[in-house]
C-alpha positions in Angstrom: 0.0 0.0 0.0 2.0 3.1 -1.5 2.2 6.5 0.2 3.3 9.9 -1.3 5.3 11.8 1.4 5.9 15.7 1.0 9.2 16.8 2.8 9.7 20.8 3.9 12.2 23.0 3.5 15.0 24.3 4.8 16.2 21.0 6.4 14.0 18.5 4.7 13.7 16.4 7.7 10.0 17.4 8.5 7.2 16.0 6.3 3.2 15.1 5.6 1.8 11.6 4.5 -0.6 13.1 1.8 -1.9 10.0 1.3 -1.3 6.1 2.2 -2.3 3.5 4.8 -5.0 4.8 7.0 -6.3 1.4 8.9 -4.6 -1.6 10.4 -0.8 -1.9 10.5 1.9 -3.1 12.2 2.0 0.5 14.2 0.6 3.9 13.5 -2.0 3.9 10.8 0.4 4.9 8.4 2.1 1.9 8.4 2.9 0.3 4.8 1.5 -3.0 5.9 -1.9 -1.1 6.2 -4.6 -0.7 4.5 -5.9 2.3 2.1 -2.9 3.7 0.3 -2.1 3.9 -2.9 -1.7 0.6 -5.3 1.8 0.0 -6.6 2.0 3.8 -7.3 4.9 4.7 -9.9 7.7 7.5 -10.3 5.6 11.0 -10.6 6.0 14.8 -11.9 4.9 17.9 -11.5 3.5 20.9 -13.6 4.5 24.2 -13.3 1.0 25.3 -11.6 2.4 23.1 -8.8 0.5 20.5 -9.3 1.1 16.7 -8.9 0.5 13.8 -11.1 0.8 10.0 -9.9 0.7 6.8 -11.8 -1.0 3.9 -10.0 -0.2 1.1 -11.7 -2.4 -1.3 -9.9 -5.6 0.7 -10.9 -4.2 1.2 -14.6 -4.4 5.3 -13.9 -2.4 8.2 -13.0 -4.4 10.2 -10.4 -3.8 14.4 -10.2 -2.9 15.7 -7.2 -4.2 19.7 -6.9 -1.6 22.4 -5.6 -4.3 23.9 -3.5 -4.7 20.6 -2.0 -1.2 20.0 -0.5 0.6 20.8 2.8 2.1 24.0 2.6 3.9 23.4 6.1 3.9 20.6 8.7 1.5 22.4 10.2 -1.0 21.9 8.0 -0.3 18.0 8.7 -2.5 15.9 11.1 -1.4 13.8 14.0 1.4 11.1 13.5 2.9 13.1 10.0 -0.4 11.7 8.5 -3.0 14.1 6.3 -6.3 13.6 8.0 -8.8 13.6 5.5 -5.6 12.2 2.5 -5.6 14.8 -0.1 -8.2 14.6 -2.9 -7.5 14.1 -6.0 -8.5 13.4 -9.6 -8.4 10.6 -12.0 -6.2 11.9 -14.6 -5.4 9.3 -17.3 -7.5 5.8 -17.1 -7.7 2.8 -19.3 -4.5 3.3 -21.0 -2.4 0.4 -20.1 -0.5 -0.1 -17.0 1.2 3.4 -16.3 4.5 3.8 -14.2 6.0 6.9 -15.2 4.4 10.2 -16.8 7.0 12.8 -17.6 6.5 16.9 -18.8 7.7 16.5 -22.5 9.3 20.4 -23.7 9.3 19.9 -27.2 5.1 19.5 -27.3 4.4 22.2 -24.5 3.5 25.5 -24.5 3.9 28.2 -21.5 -0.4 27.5 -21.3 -0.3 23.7 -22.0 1.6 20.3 -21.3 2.3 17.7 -22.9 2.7 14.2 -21.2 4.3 11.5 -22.2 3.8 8.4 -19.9 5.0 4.6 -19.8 3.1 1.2 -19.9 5.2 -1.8 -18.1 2.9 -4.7 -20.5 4.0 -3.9 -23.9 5.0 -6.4 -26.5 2.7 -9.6 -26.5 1.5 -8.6 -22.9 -0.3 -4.8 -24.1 -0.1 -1.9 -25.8 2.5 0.8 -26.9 5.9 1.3 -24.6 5.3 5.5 -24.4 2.1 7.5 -25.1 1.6 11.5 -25.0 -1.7 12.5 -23.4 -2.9 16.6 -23.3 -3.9 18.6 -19.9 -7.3 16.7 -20.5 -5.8 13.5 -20.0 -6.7 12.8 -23.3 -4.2 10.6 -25.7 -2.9 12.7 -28.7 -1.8 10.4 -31.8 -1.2 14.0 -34.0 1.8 15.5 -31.9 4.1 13.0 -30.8 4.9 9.1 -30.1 3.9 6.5 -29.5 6.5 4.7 -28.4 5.4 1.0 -30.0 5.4 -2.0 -28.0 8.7 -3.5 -28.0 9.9 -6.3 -25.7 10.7 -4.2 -22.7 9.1 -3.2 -19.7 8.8 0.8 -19.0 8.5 2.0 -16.1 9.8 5.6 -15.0 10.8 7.9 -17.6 11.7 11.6 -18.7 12.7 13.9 -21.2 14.8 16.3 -22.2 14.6 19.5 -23.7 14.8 18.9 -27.3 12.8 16.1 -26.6 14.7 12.9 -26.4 13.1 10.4 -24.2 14.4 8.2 -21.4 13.3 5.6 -19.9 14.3 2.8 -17.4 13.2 -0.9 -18.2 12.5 -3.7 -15.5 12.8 -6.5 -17.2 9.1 -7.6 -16.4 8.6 -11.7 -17.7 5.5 -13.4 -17.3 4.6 -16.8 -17.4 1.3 -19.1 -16.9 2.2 -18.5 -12.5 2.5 -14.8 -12.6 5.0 -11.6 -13.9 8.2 -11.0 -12.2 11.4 -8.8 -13.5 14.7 -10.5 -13.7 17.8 -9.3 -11.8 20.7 -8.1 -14.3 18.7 -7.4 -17.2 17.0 -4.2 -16.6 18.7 -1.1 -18.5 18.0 2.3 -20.0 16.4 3.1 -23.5 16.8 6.4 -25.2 14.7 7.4 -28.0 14.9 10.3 -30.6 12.3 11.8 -32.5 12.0 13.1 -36.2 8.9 15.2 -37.0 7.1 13.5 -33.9 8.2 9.8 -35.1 10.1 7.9 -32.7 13.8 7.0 -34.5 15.3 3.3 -33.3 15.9 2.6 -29.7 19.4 3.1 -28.1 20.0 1.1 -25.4 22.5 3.3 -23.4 22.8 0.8 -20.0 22.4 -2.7 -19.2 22.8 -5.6 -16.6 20.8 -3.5 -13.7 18.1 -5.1 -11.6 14.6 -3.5 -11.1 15.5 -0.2 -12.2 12.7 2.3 -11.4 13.9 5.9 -12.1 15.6 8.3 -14.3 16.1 11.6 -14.9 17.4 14.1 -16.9 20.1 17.3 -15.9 20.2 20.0 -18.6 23.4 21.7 -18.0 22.7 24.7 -19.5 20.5 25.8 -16.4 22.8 24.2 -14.0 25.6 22.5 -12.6 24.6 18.8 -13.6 26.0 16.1 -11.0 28.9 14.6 -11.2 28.8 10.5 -12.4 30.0 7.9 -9.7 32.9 7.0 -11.3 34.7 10.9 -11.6 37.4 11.2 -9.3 36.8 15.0 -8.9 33.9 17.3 -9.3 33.8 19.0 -13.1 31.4 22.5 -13.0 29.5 22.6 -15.7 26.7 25.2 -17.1 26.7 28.5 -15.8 23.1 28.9 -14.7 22.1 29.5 -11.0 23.0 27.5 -8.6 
């Protein structure tokens, strides 16, 4: 049972359970072993309005979290860090697979209007197309952009950069007359390009990791990117704000 937990500034060690477990539990009612959170809830972004959007892969939806509706403070949280009534929110995206990652895509947006692009872990023989782009209406747009076709990988989180190159992780997801499961070493990273809106062939750009779930992308020229594991030294680069 997944929670979404907002952290505070300055230290970051404060924080709200917006929503999650609210009954039963191996302790307080935000336990994960209770009941009432979110199903298998994915990697999640946010607009520039403030507001939040959530795949939940076990109810084949990505729910929309409103700005107005979030903790400002820990103040505004209940007893036990827990949001007492959970925040409401919206179904955003239904129907359209089983979405784990949903991503702001630049090259489709507008300062009034996004553009979404968001994953589907059963593609291949198991579903639909890997990445599809869906408008502020949660409605899927075939004229713009993608999809992503079905391919045999399993998406999960994803993002994109600037000019529109698309990341995303795979988990290796196998299933089999018992049941799906990933398998360890053969999750990796996919990038994709586009040309006039058409996806190009798929690069994969990282291999051998197990149940990858995340990626992101750092555009250095509005900041100083971090630094990969294996530099011995920092490197600055960009010269944005800091």
């Amino acid at each position: 049972q997944g929670r979404i937990i907002e952290w505070f500034p300055p230290d970051y060690t404060s924080f709200c359970i917006i929503i999650g477990p609210t009954a039963g539990g191996n302790g307080p009612p935000h336990y994960v072993d209770g009941t009432g959170g979110l199903r298998d809830p994915g990697t999640m972004a946010v607009d520039a309005a403030g507001n939040l959007y959530v795949p939940e892969s076990g109810n084949q939806r990505v729910l929309k979290f409103g700005h107005a509706s979030l903790p400002q403070t820990v103040q505004d949280c209940g007893p036990d860090g827990l949001l007492v009534p959970p925040s409401p929110h919206t179904v955003f995206i239904h129907g359209a697979g089983v979405s784990a990652g949903i991503a702001r895509d630049p090259s489709c947006s507008t300062p009034t209007s996004n553009c979404w692009a968001v994953t589907n872990i059963l593609t291949g023989s198991l579903g639909g197309d890997a990445v599809s782009w869906f408008d502020d209406a949660g409605h899927l747009t075939t004229n713009v952009k993608g999809p992503v076709p079905k391919g045999n990988f399993s998406p999960f989180g994803i993002a994109v950069s600037p000019t529109g190159d698309v990341f995303f992780v795979d988990i290796a997801l196998k299933c089999t007359s018992s049941g799906c499961d990933t398998v360890d070493g053969q999750g990796g990273v996919f990038k994709v390009s586009f040309t006039g809106g058409q996806p190009s062939t798929l690069q994969r750009i990282a291999g051998g990791l197990s149940f990858p779930t995340s990626v992101t992308v750092c555009d250095a020229s509005q900041q100083a990117c971090p630094v990969p594991l294996f530099e011995p030294t920092p490197v600055p680069t960009g010269t944005g704000p800091g």
